[in-house]
Z-matrix of the N, CA and C atoms (Angstrom, degrees):
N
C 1 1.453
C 2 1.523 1 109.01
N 3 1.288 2 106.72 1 135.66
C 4 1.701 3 105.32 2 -174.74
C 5 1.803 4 116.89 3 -66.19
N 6 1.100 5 120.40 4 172.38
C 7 1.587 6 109.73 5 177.24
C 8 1.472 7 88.46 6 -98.57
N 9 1.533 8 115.48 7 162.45
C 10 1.394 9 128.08 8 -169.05
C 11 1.581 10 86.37 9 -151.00
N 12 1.550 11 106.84 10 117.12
C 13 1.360 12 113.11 11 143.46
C 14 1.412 13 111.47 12 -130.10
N 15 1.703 14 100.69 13 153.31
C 16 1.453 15 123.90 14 -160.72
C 17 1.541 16 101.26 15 -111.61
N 18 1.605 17 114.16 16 132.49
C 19 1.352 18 107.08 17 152.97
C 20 1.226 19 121.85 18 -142.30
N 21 1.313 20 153.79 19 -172.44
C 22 1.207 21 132.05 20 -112.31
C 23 2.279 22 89.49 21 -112.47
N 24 1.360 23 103.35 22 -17.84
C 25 1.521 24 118.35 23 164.54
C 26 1.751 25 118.00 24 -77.33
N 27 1.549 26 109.51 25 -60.98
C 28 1.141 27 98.03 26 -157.86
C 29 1.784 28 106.27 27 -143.53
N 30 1.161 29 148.73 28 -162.69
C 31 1.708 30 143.74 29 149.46
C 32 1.527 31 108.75 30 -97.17
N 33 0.905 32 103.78 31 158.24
C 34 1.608 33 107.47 32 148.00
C 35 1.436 34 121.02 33 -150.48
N 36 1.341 35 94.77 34 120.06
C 37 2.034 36 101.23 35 177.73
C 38 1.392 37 103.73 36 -87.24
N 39 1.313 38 126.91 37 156.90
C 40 1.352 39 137.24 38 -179.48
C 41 1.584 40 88.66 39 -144.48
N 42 1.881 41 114.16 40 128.81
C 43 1.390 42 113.60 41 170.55
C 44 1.861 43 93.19 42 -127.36
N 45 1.422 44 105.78 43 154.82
C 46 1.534 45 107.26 44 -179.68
C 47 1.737 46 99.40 45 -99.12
N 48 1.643 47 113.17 46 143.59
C 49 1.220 48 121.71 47 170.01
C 50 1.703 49 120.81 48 -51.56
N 51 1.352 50 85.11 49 144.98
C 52 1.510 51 83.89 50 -168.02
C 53 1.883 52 101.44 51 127.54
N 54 1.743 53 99.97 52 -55.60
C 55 1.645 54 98.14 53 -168.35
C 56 1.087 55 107.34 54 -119.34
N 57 1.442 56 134.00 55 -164.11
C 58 1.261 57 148.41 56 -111.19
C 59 1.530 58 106.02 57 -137.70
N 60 1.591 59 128.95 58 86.14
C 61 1.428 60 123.52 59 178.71
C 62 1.475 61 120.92 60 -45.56
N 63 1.144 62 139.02 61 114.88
C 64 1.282 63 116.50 62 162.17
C 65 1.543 64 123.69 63 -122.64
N 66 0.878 65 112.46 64 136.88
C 67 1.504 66 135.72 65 -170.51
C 68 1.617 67 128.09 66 -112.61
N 69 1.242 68 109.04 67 108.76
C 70 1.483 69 98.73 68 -161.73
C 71 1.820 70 117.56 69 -150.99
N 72 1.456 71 124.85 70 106.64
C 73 1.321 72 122.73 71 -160.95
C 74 1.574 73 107.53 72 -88.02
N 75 1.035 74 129.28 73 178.64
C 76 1.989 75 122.36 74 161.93
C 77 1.159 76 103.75 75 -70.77
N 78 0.933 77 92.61 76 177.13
C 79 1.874 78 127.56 77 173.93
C 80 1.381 79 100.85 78 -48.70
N 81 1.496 80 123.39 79 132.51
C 82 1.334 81 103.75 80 164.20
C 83 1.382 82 106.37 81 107.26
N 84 1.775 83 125.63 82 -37.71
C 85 1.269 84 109.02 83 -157.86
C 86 1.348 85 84.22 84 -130.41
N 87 1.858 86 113.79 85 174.14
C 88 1.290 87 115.60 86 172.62
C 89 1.384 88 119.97 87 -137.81
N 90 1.450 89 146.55 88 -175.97
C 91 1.569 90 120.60 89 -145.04
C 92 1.525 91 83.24 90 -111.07
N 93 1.428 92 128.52 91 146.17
C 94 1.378 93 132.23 92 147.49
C 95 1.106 94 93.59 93 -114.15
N 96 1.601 95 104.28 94 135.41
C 97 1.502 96 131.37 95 174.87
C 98 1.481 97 92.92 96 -88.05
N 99 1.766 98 105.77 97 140.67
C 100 1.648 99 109.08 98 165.91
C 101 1.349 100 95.92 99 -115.74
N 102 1.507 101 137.05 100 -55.40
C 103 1.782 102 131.96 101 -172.66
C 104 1.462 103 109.60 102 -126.38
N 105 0.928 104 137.72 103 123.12
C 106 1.588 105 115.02 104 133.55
C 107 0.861 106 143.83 105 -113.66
N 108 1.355 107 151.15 106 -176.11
C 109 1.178 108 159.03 107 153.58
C 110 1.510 109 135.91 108 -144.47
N 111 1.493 110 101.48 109 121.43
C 112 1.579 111 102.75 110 163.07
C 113 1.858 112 103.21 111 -111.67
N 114 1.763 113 94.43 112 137.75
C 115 0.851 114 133.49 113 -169.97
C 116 1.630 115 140.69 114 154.48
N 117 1.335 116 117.20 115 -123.50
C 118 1.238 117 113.76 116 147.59
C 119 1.483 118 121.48 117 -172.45
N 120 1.603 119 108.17 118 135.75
C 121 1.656 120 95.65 119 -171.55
C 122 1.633 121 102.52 120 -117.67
N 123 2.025 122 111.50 121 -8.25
C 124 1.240 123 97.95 122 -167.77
C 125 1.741 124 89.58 123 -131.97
N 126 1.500 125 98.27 124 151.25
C 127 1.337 126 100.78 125 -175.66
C 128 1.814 127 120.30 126 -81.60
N 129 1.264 128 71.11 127 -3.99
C 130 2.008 129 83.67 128 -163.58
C 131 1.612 130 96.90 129 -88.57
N 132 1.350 131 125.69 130 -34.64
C 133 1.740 132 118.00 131 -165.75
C 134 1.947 133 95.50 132 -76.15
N 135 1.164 134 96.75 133 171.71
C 136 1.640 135 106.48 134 -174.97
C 137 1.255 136 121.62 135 39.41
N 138 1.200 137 122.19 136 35.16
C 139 1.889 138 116.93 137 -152.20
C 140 1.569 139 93.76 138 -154.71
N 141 1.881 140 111.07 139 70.85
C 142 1.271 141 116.47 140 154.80
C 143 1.880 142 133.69 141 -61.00
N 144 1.690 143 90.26 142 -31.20
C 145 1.556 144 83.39 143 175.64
C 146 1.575 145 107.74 144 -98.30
N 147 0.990 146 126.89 145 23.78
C 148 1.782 147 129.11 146 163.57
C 149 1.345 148 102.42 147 62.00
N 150 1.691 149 110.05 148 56.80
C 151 1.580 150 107.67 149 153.11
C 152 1.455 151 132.18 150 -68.87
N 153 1.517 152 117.93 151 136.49
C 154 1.214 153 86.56 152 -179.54
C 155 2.057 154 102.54 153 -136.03
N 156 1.370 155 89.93 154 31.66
C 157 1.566 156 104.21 155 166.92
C 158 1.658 157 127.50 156 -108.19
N 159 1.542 158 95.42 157 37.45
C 160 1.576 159 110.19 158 178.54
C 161 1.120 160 96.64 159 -102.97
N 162 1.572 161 108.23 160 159.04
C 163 1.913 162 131.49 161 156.71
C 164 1.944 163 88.25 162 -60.18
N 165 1.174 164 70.79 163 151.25
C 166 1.865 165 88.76 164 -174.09
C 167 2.335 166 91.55 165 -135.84
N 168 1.698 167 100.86 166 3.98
C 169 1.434 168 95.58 167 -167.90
C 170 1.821 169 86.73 168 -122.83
N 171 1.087 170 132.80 169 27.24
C 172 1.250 171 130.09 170 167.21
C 173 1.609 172 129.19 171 -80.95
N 174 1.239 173 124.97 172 127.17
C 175 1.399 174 138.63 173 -174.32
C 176 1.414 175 109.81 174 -141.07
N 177 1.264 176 124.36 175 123.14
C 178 1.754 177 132.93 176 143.69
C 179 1.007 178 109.26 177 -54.04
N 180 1.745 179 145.51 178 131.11
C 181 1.353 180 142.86 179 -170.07
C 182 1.558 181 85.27 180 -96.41
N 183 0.972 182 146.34 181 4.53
C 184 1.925 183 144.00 182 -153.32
C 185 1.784 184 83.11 183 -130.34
N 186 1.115 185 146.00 184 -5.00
C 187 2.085 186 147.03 185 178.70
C 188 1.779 187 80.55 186 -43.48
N 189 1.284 188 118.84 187 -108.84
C 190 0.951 189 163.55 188 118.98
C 191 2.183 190 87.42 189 58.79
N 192 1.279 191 97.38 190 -77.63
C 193 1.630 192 94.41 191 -169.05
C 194 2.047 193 106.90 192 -88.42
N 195 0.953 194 94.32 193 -17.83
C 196 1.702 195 92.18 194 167.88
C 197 1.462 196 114.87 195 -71.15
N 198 1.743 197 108.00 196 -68.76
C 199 1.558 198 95.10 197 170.64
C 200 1.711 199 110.23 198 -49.83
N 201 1.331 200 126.85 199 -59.58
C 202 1.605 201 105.85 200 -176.78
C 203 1.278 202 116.52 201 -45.21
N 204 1.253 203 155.68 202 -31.71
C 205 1.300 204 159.12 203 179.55
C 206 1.579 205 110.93 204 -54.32
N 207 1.527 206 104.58 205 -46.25
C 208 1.892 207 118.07 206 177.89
C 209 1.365 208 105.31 207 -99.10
N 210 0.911 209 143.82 208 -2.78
C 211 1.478 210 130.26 209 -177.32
C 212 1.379 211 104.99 210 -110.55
N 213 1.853 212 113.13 211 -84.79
C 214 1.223 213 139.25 212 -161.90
C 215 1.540 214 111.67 213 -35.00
N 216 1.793 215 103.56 214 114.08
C 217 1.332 216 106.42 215 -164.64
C 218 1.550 217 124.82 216 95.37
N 219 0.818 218 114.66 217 -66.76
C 220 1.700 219 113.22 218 130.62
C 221 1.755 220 128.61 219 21.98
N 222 1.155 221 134.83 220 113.52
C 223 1.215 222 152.17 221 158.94
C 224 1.689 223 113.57 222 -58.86
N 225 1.780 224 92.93 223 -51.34
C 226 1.557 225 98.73 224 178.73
C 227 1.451 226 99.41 225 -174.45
N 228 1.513 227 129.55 226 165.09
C 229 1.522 228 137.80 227 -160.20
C 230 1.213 229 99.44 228 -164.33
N 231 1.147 230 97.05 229 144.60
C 232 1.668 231 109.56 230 147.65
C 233 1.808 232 113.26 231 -142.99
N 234 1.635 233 97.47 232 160.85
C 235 1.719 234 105.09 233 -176.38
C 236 1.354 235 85.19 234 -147.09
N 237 1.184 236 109.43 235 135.22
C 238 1.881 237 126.54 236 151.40
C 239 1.452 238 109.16 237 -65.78
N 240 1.557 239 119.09 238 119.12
C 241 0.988 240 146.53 239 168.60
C 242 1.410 241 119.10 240 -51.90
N 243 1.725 242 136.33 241 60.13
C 244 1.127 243 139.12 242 171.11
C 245 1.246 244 123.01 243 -155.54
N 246 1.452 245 115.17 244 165.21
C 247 1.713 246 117.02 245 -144.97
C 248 1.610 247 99.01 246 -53.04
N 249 1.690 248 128.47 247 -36.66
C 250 1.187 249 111.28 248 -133.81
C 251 1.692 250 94.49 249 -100.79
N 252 0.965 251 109.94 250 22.00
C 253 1.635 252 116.61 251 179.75
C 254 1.991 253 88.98 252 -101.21
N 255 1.084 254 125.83 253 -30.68
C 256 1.191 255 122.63 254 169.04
C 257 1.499 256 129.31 255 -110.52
N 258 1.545 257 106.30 256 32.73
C 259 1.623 258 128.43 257 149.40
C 260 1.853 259 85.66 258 99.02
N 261 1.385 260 110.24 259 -74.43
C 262 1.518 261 125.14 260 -137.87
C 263 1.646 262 86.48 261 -134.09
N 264 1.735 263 92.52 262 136.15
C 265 2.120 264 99.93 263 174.62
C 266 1.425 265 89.32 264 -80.23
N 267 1.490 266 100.33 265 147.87
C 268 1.588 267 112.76 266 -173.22
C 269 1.559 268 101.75 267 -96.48
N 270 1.487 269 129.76 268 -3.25
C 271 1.125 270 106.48 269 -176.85
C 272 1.935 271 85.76 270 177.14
N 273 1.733 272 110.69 271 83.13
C 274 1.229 273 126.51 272 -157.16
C 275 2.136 274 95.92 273 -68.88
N 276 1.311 275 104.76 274 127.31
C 277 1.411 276 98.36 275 167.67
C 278 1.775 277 87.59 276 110.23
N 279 0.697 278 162.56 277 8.27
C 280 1.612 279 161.51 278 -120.34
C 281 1.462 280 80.77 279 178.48
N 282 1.684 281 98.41 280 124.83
C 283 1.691 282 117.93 281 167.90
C 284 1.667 283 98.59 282 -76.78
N 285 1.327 284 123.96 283 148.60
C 286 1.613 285 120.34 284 174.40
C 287 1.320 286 116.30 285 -115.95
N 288 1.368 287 98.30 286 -179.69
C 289 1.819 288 92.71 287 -170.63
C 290 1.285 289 94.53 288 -144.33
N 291 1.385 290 133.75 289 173.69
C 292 1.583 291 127.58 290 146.00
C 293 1.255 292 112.08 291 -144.15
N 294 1.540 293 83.71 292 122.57
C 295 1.956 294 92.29 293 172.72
C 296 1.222 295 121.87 294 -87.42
N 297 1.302 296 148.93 295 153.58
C 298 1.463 297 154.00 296 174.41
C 299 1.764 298 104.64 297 -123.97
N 300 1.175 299 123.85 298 139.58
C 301 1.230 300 119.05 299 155.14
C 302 1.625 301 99.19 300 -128.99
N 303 1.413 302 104.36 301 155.28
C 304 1.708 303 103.56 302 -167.19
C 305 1.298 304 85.66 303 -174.74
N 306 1.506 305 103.38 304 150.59
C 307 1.579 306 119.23 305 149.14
C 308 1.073 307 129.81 306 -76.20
N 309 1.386 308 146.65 307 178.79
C 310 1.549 309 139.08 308 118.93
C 311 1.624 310 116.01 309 -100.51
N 312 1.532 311 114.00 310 122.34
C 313 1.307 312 135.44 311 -175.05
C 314 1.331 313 107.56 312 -97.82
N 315 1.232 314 120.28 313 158.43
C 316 1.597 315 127.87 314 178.23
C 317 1.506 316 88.28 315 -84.49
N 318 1.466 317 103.43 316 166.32
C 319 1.359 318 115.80 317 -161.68
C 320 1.770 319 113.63 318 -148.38
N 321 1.467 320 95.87 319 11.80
C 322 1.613 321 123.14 320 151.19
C 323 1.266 322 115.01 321 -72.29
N 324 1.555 323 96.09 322 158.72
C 325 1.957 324 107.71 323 153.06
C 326 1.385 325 100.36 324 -136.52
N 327 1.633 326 123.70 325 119.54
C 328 1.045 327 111.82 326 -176.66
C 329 1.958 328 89.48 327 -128.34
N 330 1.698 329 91.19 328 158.71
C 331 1.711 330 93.82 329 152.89
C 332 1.835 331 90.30 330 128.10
N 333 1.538 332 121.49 331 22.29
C 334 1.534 333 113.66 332 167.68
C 335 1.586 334 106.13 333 174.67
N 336 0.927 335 113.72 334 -167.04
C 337 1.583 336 136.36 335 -167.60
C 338 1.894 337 98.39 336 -96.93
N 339 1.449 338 105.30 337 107.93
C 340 1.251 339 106.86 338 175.04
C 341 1.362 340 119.18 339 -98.58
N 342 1.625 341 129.35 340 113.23
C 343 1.268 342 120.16 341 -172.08
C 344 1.721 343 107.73 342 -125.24
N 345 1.494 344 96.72 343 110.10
C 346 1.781 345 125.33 344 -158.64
C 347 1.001 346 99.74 345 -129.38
N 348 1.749 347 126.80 346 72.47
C 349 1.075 348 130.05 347 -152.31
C 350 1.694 349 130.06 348 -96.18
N 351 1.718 350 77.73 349 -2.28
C 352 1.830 351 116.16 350 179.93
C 353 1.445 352 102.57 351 -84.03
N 354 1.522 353 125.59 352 -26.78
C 355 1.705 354 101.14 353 -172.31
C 356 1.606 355 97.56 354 -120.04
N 357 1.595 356 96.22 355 -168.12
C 358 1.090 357 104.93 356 -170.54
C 359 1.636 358 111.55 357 -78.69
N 360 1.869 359 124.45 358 172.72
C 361 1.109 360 125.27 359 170.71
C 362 1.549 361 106.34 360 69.51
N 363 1.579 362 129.65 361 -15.93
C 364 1.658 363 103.82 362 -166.07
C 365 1.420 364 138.07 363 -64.37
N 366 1.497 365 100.39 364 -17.45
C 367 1.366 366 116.08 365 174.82
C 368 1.444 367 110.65 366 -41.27
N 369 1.142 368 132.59 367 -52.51
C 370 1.623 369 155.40 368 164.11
C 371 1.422 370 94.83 369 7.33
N 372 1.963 371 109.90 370 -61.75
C 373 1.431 372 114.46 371 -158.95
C 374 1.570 373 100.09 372 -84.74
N 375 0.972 374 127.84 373 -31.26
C 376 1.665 375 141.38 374 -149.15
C 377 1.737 376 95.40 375 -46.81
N 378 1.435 377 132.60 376 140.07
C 379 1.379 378 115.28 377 144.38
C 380 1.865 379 90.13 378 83.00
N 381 1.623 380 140.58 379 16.22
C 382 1.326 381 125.69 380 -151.76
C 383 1.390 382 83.70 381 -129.56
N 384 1.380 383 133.13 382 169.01
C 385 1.226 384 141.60 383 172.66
C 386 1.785 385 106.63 384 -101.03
N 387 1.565 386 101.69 385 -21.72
C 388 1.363 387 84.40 386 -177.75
C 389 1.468 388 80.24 387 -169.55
N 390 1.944 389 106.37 388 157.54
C 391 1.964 390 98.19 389 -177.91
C 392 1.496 391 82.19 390 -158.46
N 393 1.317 392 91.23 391 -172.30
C 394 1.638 393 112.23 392 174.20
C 395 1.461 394 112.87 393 -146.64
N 396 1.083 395 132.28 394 147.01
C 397 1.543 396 138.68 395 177.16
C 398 1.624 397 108.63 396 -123.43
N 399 1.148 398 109.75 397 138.25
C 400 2.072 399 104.57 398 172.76
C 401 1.549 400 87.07 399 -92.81
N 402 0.801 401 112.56 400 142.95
C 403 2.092 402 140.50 401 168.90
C 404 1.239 403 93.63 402 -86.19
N 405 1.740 404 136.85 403 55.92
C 406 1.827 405 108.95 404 155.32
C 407 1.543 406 103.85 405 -137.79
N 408 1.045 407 91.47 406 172.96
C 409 1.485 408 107.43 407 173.87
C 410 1.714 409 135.88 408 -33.11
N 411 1.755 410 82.52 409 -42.73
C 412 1.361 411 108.55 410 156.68
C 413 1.697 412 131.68 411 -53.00
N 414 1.222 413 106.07 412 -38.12
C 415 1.681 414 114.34 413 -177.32
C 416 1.532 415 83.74 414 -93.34
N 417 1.124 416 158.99 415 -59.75
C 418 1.693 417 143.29 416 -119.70
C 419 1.342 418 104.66 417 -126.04
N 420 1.919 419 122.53 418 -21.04
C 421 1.581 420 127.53 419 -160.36
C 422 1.368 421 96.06 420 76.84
N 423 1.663 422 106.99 421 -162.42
C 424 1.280 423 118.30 422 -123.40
C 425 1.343 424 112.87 423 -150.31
N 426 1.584 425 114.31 424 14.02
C 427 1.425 426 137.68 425 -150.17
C 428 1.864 427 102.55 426 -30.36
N 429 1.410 428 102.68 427 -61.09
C 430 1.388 429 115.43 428 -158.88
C 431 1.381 430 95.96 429 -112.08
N 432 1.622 431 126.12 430 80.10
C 433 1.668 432 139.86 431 -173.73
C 434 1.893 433 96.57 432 -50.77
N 435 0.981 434 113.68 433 -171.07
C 436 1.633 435 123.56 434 -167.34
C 437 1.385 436 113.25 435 5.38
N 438 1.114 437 133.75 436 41.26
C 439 1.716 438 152.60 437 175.32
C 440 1.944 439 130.26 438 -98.84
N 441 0.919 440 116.41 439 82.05
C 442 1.424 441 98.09 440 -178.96
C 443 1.700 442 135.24 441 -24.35
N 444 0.999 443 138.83 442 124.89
C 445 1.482 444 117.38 443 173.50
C 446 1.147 445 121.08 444 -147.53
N 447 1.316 446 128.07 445 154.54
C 448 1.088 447 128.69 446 -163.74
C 449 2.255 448 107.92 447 -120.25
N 450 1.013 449 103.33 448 -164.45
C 451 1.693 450 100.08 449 -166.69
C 452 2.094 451 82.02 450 -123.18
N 453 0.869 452 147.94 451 152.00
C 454 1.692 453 147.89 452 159.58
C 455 1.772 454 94.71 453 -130.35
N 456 1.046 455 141.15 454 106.84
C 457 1.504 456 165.20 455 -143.99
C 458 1.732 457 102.92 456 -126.06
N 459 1.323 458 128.32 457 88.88
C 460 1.214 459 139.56 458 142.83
C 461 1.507 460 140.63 459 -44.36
N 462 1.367 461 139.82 460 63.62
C 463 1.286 462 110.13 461 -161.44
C 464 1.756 463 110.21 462 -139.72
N 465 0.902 464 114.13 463 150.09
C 466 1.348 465 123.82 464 -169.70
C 467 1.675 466 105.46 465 -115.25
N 468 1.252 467 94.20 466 118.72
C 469 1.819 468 107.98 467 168.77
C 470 1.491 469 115.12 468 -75.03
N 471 1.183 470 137.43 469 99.00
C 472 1.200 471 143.77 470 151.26
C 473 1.415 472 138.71 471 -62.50
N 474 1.326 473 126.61 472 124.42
C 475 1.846 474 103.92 473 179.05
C 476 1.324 475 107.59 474 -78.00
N 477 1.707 476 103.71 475 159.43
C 478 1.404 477 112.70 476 -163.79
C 479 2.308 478 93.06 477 -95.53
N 480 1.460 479 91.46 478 137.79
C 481 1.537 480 84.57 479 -175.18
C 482 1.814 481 125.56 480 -100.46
C-alpha cells in the first residue's frame, strides 16, 4: 500500500520500485497531478536496509508526463513502479521510489441549464434549475483514444414562465 501524506494544499503518495502505485480520489472527484517523480531525492524513503550509498540527486525527466498520462483526470490509477515504464533507469544501481503529489477536484459543473446538444444524455440538464455532468470518456465515448480532453459546457439560464 502506498504511503499517503495529506496537507492542507495537496497529497503525496510515495510507492517503492518493485510495486504498484495506487492512486485513488472519492466518488465524485478526479486526480490532478501537480509533480512527480520517479527516482530519488531522499535517502530515508524506500530504504529498509539503511543504504546510504545511493544518488539521493536522481530524476526520470518522463516522472512527470507518464504519471499524467494514467492518472490526470482520473477517478483512480495505478502504474508499477519500474525503470521501463519511464523509458530509461535514471540512475542504474540506485533503489527508486515515486512520489506523486496531486489533488482530488470535483468533477461536476453545477449552477445552470446545460444545453450540449451534440452528445449523448444532454437532455438530463434541459428545462433543470441546476445539474451536473461527469467530463469522461465514459459519459461522451472516446472519439480520439490516447488524447487529452476536456468537457467546454454552454448554457443559458432562462426564467421559468
Amino acid at each position: 500500500m502506498p504511503r499517503l501524506y495529506r496537507n492542507e494544499r495537496y497529497d503525496t503518495a510515495y510507492e517503492c520500485e518493485g510495486k504498484t502505485l495506487r492512486i485513488e480520489c472519492r466518488e465524485g472527484e478526479h486526480i490532478h497531478l501537480i509533480r512527480a517523480n520517479y527516482g530519488r531525492f531522499s535517502i530515508t524513503i524506500c530504504n529498509e536496509h539503511g543504504n546510504t550509498d545511493w544518488s539521493v540527486n536522481c530524476m526520470s525527466p518522463k516522472s512527470f508526463r507518464v504519471l499524467y498520462s494514467k492518472c490526470n483526470g482520473r477517478r483512480s490509477c495505478e502504474l508499477d513502479v519500474r525503470s521501463e515504464n519511464f523509458v530509461e533507469d535514471p540512475c542504474p544501481g540506485t533503489s527508486k521510489y515515486i512520489e506523486a503529489q496531486y489533488d482530488c477536484l470535483e468533477d461536476t459543473l453545477t449552477g445552470g441549464s446545460f444545453s450540449l446538444s451534440a452528445c449523448p444524455g444532454v437532455r438530463r440538464c434541459n428545462q433543470q434549475q441546476n445539474c451536473s455532468i461527469v467530463a469522461s470518456t465514459s459519459q461522451f465515448g472516446d472519439p480520439c483514444p490516447n488524447t487529452l480532453k476536456y468537457l467546454e459546457a454552454h448554457y443559458q439560464c432562462v426564467s421559468g414562465k
